[in-house]
N, C-alpha and C positions, 0 to 999 in steps of 0.2 A: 296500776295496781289498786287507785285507790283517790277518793279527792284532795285536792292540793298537790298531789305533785309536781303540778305546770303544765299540765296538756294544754290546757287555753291560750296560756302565755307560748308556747311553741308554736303552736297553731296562729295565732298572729305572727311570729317571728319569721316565720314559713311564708304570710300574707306576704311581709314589707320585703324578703328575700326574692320572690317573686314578681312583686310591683318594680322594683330595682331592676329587674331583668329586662321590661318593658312591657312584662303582661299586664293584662287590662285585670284587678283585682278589688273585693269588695267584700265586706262582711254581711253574711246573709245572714245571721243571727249571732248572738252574742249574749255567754249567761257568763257580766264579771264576778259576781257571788259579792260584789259590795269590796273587793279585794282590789286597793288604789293601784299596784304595779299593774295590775291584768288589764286595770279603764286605762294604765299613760300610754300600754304597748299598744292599743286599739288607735292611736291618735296619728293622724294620716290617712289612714285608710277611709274610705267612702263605705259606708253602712246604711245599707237600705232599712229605711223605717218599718218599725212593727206594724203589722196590725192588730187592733185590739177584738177579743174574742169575750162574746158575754158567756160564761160560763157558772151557769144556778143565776146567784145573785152580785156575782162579783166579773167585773171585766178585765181579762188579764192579756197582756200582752203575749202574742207569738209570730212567731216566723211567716213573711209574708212572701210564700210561694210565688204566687203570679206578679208581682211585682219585681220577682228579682228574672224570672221568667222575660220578663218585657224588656229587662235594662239588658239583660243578654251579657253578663259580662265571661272573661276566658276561665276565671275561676273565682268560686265562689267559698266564704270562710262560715260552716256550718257547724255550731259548736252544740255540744249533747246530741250524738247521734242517737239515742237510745230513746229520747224521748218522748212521752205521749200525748199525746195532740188533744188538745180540748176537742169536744165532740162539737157535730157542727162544723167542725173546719176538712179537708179534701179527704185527707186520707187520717187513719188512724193513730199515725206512729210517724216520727220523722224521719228514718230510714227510707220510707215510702215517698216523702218529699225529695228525699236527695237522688232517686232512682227517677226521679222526672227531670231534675236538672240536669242529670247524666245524658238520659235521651233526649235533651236539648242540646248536647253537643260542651255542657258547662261541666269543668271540670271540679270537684269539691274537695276541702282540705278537712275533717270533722273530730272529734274527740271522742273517745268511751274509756269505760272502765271496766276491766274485765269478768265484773263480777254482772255484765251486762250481759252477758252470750247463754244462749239460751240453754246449753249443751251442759254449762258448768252449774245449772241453777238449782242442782241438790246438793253439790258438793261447796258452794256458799253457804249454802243456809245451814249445813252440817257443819261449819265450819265457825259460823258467826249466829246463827241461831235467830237470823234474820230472812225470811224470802225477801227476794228480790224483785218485786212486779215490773219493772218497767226492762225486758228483754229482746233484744232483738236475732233476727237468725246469726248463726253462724257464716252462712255461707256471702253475707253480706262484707265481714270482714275478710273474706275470700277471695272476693274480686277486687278487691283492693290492687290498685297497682303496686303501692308500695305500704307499709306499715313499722312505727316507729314506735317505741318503747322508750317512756321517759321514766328514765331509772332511778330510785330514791332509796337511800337507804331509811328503812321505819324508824331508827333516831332521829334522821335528819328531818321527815314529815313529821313524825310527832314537835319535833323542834319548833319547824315551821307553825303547826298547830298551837304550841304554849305562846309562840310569840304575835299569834293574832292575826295572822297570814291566810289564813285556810278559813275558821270561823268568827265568830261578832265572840265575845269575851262571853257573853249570856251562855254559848254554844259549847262554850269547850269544857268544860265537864265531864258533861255528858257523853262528849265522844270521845274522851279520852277512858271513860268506863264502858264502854260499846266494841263501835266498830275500830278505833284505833288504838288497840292493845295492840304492844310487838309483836307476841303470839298471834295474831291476827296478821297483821301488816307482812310478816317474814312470809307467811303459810301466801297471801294474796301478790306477794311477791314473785313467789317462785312460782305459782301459775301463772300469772305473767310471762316470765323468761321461758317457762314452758310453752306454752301458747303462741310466743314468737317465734320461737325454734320450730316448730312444727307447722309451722305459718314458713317460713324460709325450707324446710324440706320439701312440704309438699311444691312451692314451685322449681326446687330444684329437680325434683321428680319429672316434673310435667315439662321442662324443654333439654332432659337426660339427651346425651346421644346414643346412637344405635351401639349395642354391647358388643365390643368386637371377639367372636369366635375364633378358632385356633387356625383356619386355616380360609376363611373370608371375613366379612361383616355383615352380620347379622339384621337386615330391618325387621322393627318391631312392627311394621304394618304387615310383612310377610309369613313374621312365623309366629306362633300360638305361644306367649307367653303363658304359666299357669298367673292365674289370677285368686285371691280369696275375693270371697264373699258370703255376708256375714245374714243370717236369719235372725233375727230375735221373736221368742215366743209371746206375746203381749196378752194381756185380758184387760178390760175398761177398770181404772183404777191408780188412786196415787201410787201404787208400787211400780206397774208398768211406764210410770212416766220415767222415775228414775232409772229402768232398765232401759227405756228406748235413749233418753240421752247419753248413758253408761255404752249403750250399743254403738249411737252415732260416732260419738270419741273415738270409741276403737278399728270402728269402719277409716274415721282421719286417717288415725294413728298407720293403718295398715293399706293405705290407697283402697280400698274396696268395695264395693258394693253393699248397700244396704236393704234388706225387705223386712216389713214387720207382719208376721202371721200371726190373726186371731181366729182359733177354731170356735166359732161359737156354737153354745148346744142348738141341737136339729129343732125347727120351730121358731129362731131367732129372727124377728123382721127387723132388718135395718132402717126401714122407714120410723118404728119404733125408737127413734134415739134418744139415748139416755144423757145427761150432762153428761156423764162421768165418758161414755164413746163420744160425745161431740168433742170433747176433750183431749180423747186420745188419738181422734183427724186430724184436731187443730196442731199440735204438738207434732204431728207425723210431717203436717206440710209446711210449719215452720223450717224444720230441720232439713226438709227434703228428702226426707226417704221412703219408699212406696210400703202402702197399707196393703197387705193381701186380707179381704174377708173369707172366711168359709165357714158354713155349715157341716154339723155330723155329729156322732157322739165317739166315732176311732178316733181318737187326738192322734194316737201313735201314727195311725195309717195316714193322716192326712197330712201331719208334719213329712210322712218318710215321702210321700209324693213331691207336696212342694218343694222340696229340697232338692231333689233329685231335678225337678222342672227348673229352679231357677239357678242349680248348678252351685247350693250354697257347701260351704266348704267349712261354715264354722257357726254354731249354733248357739245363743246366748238367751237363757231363762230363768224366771224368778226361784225361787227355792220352792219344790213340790210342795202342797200340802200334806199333812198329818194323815194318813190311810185309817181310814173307820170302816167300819160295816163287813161287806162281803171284799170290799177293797184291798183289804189283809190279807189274802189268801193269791191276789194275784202276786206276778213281777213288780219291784218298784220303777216308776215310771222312769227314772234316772237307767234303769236295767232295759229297759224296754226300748227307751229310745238309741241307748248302742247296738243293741241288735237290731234297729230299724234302720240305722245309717252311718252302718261300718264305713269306718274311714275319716270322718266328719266328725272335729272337734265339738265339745262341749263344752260351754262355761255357764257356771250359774252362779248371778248376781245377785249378792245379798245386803240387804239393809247397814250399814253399817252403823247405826246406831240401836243397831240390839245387840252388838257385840260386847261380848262380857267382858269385864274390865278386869286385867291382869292382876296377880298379887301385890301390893304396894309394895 
């Protein structure tokens, strides 16, 4: 949920649990944060040297891929999966390193913190008043064979925190007026326990056995189960970021498929790209869910087409804008689009941070 709770420290414990078994085991990077119990659990284990990265004017130590590549060992201890790779070095992001070791056949043991997924990164920053830059996919902690939850109660981390555990004495202050307020820790807690639960459903989902019917057994390769699948209406833009990760969640949440439709007005060249659509590709294929472009000025008619093409069953969009001009005398578009796709859920996702704040 959060730093200091021990991921590091488990994640070495994991190492020597596993060297004990007889496997061939090795720490491929190593961030102790200056924290003495996390450097005495390290000690045993074989740790392949850094290489050093010149980075501007300063040369900083990181993880040396092809070296640990070479020693070839059965499993390798990669600690900050989230982290971004000084430039100049293979790939961008470390996640992207540990996807090499994987198809070398090396098995990896890694760490994050949940405020690291890419899916959750409005409802952080809504929450802490912090963005999060350094993200990685969802679907990375996906493939996970397995996934562990090291559970802390926010007294107990704050605890750890006063007593010099977590930061340098300089440090904790400030993070005790930041990111480690209770109200915080409780709130990044329970996504947490969320996030593993739903991480434990969906594989329990995915090797389900076949449902048995009242008078055979049903295979699901055989008979049409119904399926959702979910549309979301997109436009280039920070609001659409937080609807497509709002969207992906709920696609998790419901096994379903994802498409993102953007109607752009007629005359639109995509070769023309804007930051703000480079933006909302990159974001589309982090996450993994397919971009539909189209051209037109019918929004209505085009949304009722693709829907219908990609068979979507549940339709998620930002809050219409404010009707001006000759606009007011049509249908509101919210009216328009249920008469375009009877049957077909609606949800429309709004900012939660303009929601007006109750009576005291």
């Amino acid at each position: 949920m959060a730093p200091g709770v021990g991921k590091t420290y488990r994640m070495l414990q994991e190492g020597h649990a596993e060297a004990k078994a007889g496997r061939d085991v090795v720490i491929g990077y190593l961030e102790p944060h200056d924290r003495p119990e996390t450097a005495a659990q390290a000690e045993g284990l074989e740790m392949i040297p850094r290489q050093m990265v010149e980075y501007g004017s300063a040369t900083l130590p990181d993880m040396d891929l092809e070296a640990i590549l070479r020693r070839r060992p059965e499993i390798a201890l990669v600690d900050e999966l989230a982290h971004s790779n000084a430039q100049g070095m293979k790939y961008s992001k470390r996640y992207m390193d540990v996807e090499d070791l994987l198809d070398a056949g090396i098995d990896v043991i890694s760490t994050v913190n949940v405020q690291h997924l890419e899916s959750l990164n409005d409802q952080i920053a809504d929450l802490t008043g912090v963005r999060v830059r350094e993200t990685l996919p969802d679907a990375v902690i996906g493939k996970a064979e397995e996934v562990v939850l090291i559970d802390l109660t926010p007294e107990d981390l704050i605890a750890r925190l006063q007593e010099g555990k977590v930061y340098s004495q300089d440090r904790i202050g400030a993070a005790l007026n930041s990111f480690f307020k209770v109200e915080y820790l409780s709130t990044l807690r329970e996504i947490a326990l969320r996030q593993v639960a739903e991480e434990v459903e969906s594989k329990r989902l995915s090797v389900a056995e076949p449902v048995r019917d009242r008078d055979h057994l049903c295979d699901p390769a055989k008979s049409k189960a119904f399926a959702e699948h979910l549309l979301a209406l997109v436009t280039p833009g920070p609001a659409s970021q937080r609807l497509i990760r709002r969207a992906w969640r709920s696609a998790q949440r419901l096994g379903a498929g994802l498409d993102l439709l953007w109607v752009a007005p007629a005359g639109t060249a995509e070769a023309e790209e804007t930051p703000e659509v480079a933006a909302m590709k990159r974001l589309a294929a982090v996450l993994g869910a397919r971009l539909i472009v189209e051209t037109g000025d019918d929004f209505v008619r085009t949304v009722k087409r693709v829907a219908a093409e990609r068979g979507a069953t549940y339709i998620l969009m930002g809050p219409p804008h404010p009707r001006t001009g000759t606009d007011r005398f049509r249908p509101p578009l919210i009216d328009a689009l249920l008469d375009a796709v009877p049957g077909v859920d609606i949800r429309i996702v709004t900012d939660p941070n303009k929601r007006e704040a109750g009576p005291a």
